[in-house]
Structure formats: structure tokens, C-alpha cells
N, C-alpha and C positions, 0 to 999 in steps of 0.2 A: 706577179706578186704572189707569194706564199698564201695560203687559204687557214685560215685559224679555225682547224679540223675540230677542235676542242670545245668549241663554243654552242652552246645548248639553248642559251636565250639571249636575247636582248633588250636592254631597256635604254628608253628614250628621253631627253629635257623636251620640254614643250617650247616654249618662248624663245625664240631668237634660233631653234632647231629645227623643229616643227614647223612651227605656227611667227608668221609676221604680225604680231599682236600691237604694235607701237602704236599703232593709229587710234586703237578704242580704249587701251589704257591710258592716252593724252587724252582722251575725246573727254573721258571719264573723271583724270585729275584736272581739265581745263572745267569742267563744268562741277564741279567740287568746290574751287577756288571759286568760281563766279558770284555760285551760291552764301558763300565766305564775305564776299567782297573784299577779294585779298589779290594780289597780280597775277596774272599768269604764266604758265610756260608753255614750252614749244615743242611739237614732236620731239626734233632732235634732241634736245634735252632731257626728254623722259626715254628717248631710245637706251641711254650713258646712266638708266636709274634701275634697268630691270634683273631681277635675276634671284635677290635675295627675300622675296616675299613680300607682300604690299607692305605689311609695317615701316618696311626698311626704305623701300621705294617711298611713302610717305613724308618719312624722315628726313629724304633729299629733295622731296618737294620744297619742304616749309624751309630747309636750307638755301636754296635754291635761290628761293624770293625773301630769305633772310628775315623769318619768322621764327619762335624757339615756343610753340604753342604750350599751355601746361596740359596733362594731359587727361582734362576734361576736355577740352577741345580737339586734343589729338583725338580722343575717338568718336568726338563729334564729326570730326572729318573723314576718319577712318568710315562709319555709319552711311554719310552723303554719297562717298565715293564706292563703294560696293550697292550702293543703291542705284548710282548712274551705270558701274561697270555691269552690273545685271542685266540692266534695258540693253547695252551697246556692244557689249563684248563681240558679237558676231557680225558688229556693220559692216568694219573694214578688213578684219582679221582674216587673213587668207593662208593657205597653206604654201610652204612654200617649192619652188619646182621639184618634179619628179616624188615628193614625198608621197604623195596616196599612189602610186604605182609601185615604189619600192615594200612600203608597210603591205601593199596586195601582196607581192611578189614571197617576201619573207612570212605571212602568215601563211600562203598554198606551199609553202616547202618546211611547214611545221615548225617552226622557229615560235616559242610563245614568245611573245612580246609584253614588254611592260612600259608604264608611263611614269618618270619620276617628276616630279616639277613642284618649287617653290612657291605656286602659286594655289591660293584658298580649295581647297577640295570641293569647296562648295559650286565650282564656277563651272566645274569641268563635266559632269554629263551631260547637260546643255552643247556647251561649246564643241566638244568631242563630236555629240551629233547632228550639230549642225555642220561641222565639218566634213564630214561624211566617214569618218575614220574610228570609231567607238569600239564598233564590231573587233577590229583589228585586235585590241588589249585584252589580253584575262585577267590583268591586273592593274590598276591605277590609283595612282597613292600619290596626294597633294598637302598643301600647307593641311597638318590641323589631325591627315591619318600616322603622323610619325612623330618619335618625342624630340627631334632634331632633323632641321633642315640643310639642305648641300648649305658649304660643302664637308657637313657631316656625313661619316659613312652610313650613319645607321637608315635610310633609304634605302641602301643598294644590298644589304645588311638582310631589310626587310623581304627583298628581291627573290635573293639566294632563299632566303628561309622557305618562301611561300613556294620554290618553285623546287628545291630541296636541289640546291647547286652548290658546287665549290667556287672560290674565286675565279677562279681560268676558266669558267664555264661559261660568263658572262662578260658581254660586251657594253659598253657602256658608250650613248653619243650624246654627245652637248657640245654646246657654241661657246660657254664661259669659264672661266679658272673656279667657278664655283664647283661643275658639271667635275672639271679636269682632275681637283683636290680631291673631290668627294669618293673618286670611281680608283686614283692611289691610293689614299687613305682605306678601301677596300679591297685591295691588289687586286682591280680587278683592269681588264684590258680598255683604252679608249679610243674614240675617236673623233676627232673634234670637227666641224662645218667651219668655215672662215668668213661665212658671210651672217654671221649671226652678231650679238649685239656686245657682248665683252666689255661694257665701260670707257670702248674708245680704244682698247689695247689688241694688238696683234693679237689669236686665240696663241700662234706658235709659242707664242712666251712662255705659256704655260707648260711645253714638250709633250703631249699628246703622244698614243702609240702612233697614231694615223693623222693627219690631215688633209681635207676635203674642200673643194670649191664649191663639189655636186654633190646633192644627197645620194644619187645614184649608185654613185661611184662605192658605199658601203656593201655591196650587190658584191665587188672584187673580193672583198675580204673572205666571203662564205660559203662552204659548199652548199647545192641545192642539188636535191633535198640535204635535209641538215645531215651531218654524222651523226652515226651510232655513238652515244656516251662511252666513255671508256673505261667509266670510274664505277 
């Protein structure tokens, strides 16, 4: 496989790429709703909800269990459930294989790295180190540090700026057609996992430059140490 000589940095989706998160954001909207006294749902169901930011994930809850809350109660609920996802985020959330080896592998061959993700910016220096992977990022940007989320460009937008790249300089990995839109919509290269969460839809749908079973397997695409820029 050709090595994408070009490429100066990389940035990452967290949820469903990274991080198997599905377990503490059910844990979080189950006990949301309890406190509600309104039905529940099910892992599996909140797996098919994540991607586009808790607002949105919310939105599919109360649809879900066939609520249309007004929205003094939406952020009553919004409030409850960032109140439990605070305590739980890190119960069951595990990273998923080969990732803390490859993020080592590409930060010792100088590759900055970055973190895009749809999820509350508030959650994430916690979670990061409890993960063991914080170190890893000079740059991470969540729901709340950009004026648009995937799969708006202006993320990967923010990327290039801070790290003073062209398009083709940057690689972009995610599991969703959010991740996939976002990283086109900034010509910028992708690469998509097949084991992350997509809504229930093949990632291939989306056409990705790359698709992956293994996080590893990103390791193929890169020279190490990184290339000399050429621009």
C-alpha cells in the first residue's frame, strides 16, 4: 500500500473510533430517564444515537420512548444527564484494541495529533486521562470549542489553522458519515474503522479513502518517522 508521504498530522473522532463509550452514555441516559420517570432504553439503541452531540442524541432518546418534551424540560433533562454522564463516563468506556499503541507509535515519529469530536468539551480532560491517552494530543477541540460541529468542516478547518497545514497535509479518522462528510467537505484525506457505531449503516457507504477493521492497520498508511513537509 502507497504511504501518504504528505501527511503532517492527524486528527481523530473519539466515540465509536477511539473510545467504546456506548455503555456510560446508556448508563447515563437510563438513569436520566429513571429520574424522569419516563421509559427506558437500551444500549443497543443508544449505540444507533451517537455521533452528532448530546443535544441531538437527547432528541433520539425522547423520540425513541415517543416523548416530544417542551424545551424547559429538554434541558431539564439535558442538566440530569451530564450530571450522571460526569460521575460515569469512565465506568465502562474502554479504548478500543491496538489504539493506545498506535496513538504511542504515531506521537514518538512526530505526527501531532489532534482530537475532533462532537461530544461536550467539558467531558474530555477527565476522560482523556483517565484513558491514559491525553498526553498524546496538542490539540483537542469538542462540542462548545467550534461554531459548527461534524459533519461541518469548520473542526478540521480549525485543525489546519492551529497546526498551519494544507488540506492534503491532514488525515482525518472516524467510524461515522458525520467524521467521513466533515474530513470531504475539508478535502482533506480519510479513513474510516468499520467497527464503530454509524447509525446501524455500513461506514463503506459513506466511500472513505481508506477502510479499516483494525486501528492498527493506520500504522500502513504513514511513513515513520513522519516526512519532511514539502510545502
Amino acid at each position: 500500500m502507497a504511504k501518504l508521504n504528505d501527511i503532517q498530522a492527524i486528527a481523530f473522532d473519539l466515540d465509536g473510533t477511539l473510545v467504546d463509550s456506548v455503555p456510560d452514555l446508556a448508563l447515563a441516559a437510563q438513569k436520566m430517564l429513571a429520574d424522569l420517570e419516563l421509559p427506558t432504553v437500551t444500549n443497543e439503541q443508544v449505540k444507533n444515537m451517537v455521533g452528532n452531540g448530546i443535544d441531538v442524541m437527547l432528541e433520539r432518546v425522547f423520540n425513541v420512548i415517543g416523548r416530544n418534551p417542551s424545551k424547559e424540560d429538554f434541558n431539564k433533562a439535558k442538566q440530569l444527564f451530564n450530571h450522571h454522564y460526569d460521575k460515569v463516563m469512565d465506568e465502562q468506556t474502554t479504548l478500543f484494541p491496538h489504539v493506545k499503541e498506535t496513538l504511542k507509535t504515531l506521537y514518538e515519529n512526530h505526527y501531532p495529533l489532534a482530537l475532533v469530536t462532537n461530544k461536550p468539551a467539558q467531558f474530555l480532560p477527565a476522560l482523556l486521562t483517565s484513558l491514559g491517552i491525553k498526553e498524546y494530543f496538542s490539540l483537542v477541540l469538542g462540542g462548545g470549542d467550534v461554531i459548527k460541529l461534524k459533519p461541518h468542516p469548520a473542526p478540521l478547518y480549525q485543525v489546519m489553522a492551529t497546526f498551519g497545514l494544507f488540506s492534503d497535509q491532514l488525515l482525518f479518522v472516524g467510524d461515522s458519515k458525520n467524521d467521513i462528510t466533515a474530513a470531504k467537505n475539508a478535502n482533506c484525506s480519510t479513513v474510516a474503522l468499520s467497527y464503530g457505531y454509524n447509525y446501524g449503516v455500513s461506514i463503506a457507504s459513506s466511500k472513505p479513502d481508506f477502510l479499516f477493521d483494525d486501528f492498527k492497520d493506520i500504522l500502513t498508511l504513514l511513513p515513520q518517522p513522519k516526512a519532511d513537509a514539502k510545502k
